[in-house]
C-alpha positions in Angstrom: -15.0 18.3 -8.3 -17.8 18.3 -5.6 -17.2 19.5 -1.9 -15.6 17.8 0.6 -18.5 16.5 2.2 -19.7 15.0 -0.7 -19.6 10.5 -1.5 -17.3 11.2 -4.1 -14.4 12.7 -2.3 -12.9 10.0 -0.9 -12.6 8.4 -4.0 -11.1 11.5 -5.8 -8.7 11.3 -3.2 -7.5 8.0 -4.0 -7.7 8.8 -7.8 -5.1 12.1 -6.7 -2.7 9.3 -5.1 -2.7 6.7 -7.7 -2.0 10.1 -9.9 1.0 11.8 -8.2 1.6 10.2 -5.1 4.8 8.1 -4.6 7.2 6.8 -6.9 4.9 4.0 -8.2 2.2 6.5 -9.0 1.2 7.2 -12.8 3.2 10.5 -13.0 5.9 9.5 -11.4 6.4 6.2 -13.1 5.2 6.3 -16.5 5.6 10.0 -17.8 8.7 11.1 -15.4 10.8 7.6 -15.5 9.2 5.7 -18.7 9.1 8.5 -20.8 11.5 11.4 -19.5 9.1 14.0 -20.0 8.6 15.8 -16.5 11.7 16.2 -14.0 8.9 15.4 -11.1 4.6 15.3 -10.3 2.3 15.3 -8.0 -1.7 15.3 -7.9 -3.7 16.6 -4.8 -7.7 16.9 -4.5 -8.0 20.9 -3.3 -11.8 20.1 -1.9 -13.4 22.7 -0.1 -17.5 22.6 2.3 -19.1 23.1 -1.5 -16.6 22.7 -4.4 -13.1 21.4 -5.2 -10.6 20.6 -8.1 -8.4 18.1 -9.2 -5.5 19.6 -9.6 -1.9 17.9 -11.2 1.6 19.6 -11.1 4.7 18.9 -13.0 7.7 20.7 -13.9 8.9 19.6 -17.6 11.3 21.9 -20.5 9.0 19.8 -23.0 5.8 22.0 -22.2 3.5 20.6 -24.9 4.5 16.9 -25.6 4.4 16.7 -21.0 0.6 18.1 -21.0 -0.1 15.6 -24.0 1.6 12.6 -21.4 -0.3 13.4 -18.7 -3.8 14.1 -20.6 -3.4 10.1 -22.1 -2.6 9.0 -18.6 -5.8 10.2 -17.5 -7.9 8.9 -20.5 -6.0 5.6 -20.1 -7.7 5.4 -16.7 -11.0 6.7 -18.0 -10.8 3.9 -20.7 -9.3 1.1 -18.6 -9.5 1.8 -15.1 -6.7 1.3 -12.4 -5.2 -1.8 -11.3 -5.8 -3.3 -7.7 -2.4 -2.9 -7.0 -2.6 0.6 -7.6 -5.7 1.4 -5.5 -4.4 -0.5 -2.6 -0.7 1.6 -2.6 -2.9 4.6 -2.9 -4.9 3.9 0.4 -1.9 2.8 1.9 -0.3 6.3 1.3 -3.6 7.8 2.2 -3.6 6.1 5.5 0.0 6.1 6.3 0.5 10.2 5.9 -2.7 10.9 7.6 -1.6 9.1 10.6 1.9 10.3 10.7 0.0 13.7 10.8 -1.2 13.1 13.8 1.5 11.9 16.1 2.2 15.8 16.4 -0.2 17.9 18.7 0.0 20.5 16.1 -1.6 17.9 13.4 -3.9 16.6 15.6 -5.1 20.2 16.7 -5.4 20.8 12.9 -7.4 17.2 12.3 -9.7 18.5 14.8 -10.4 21.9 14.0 -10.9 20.8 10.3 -13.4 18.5 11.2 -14.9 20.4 13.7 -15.3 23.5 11.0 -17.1 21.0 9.0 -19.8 20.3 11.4 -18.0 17.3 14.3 -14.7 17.1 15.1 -16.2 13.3 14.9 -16.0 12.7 11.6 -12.5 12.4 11.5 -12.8 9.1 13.1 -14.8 8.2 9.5 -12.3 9.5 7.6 -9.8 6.7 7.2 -12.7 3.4 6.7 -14.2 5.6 4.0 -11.0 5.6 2.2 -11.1 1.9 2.7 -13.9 1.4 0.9 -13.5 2.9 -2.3 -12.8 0.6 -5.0 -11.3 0.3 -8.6 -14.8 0.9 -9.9 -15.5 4.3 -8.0 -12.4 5.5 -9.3 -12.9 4.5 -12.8 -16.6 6.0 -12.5 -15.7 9.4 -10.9 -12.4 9.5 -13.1 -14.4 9.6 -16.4 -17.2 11.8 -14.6 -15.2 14.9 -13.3 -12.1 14.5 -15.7 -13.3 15.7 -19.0 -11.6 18.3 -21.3 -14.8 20.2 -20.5 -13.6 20.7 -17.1 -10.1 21.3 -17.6 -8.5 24.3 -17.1 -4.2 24.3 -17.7 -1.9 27.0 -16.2 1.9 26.9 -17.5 4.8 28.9 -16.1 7.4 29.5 -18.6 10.7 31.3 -18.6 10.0 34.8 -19.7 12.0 33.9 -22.9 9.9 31.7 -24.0 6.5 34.1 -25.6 4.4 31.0 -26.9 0.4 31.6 -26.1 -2.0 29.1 -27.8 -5.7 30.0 -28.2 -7.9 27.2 -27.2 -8.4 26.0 -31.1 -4.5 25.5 -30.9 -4.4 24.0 -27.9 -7.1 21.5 -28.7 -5.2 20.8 -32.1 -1.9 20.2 -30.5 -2.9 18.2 -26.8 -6.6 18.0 -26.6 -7.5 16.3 -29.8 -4.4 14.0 -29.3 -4.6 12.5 -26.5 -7.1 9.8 -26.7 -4.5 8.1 -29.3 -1.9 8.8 -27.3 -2.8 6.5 -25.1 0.3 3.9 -24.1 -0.8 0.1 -24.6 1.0 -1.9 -22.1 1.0 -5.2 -20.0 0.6 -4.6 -16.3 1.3 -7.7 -14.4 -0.1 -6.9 -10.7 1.2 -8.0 -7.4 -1.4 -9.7 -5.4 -2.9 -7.3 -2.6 -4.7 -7.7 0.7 -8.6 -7.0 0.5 -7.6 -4.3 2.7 -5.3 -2.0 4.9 -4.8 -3.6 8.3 -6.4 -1.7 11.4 -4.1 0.4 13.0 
């Protein structure tokens, strides 16, 4: 993904939270408690002054068929985009642990010299209303932009016990080259949302 400074990383940001953040979010709800396959996950953009990755965690004992979960998430949104609903709990969650951050002097102190190390401790105060702004088509857009097999690199941790190491032609046979049909077809009947967060 692009660095932190860049239009995009808001958005991503949001696209991270509808991924893995809360118990509504896509990990969480459709491949931990729909399907069973992952005992928990989480997303979080890792964005640094000139670069940054996507990068999604989940603990599973079903290696393979989890990956292959996830990967049609991902596509789904690519191919279908995210629901209102969706965006708006994901700036919600944005917003709600960034100011809980700060009611500490030690997150504050951190807000600041994070901002500050990027050029103005000012552009924190632009931090939150650009969050606010992104919408369902600027996640759709950057989700099939930066989220491409192309770009995708997979690390797995597995019990010393367990000696399985595919090649890339394996993997692609047994995720990559699934995925796209793997995709879930299912009726989402959203909750009507605000047109945005309340000011705090």
């Amino acid at each position: 993904t692009p660095g932190v400074l860049s239009d995009d990383a808001r958005a991503l940001e949001v696209l991270a939270a509808i991924l893995g953040e809360g118990r509504a979010s896509v990990l969480n709800q459709y491949v931990r408690d729909e399907q069973a396959l992952i005992t928990n996950g989480s997303a979080k953009l890792l964005a640094f002054r000139d670069m940054g990755f996507l990068e999604l965690d989940f603990e599973t004992d079903k290696p393979l068929e989890a990956q292959l979960a996830v990967l049609a998430e991902i596509e789904n949104i690519k191919k279908n985009g995210v629901t209102k609903e969706q965006l708006f709990r994901a700036k919600g969650l944005i917003a709600q642990n960034y100011y809980h951050a700060l009611e500490t002097v030690d997150g504050l102190a951190h807000d600041l010299a994070y901002y500050d190390a990027l050029g103005d401790w000012r552009k924190s105060f632009a931090y939150v209303p650009a969050i606010q702004k992104v919408s369902v088509a600027d996640v759709t857009r950057l989700a099939q932009k930066y989220l491409s097999f192309e770009n995708l690199s997979v690390l797995e941790y597995l019990p010393e016990s367990v000696t399985r190491n595919l090649n890339l032609d394996e993997y692609r046979a047994a995720v990559l080259n699934r995925a796209p049909a793997a995709i879930a077809e299912r009726s989402v009947q959203e909750l009507p949302v605000p047109a945005e967060i309340p000011s705090v």
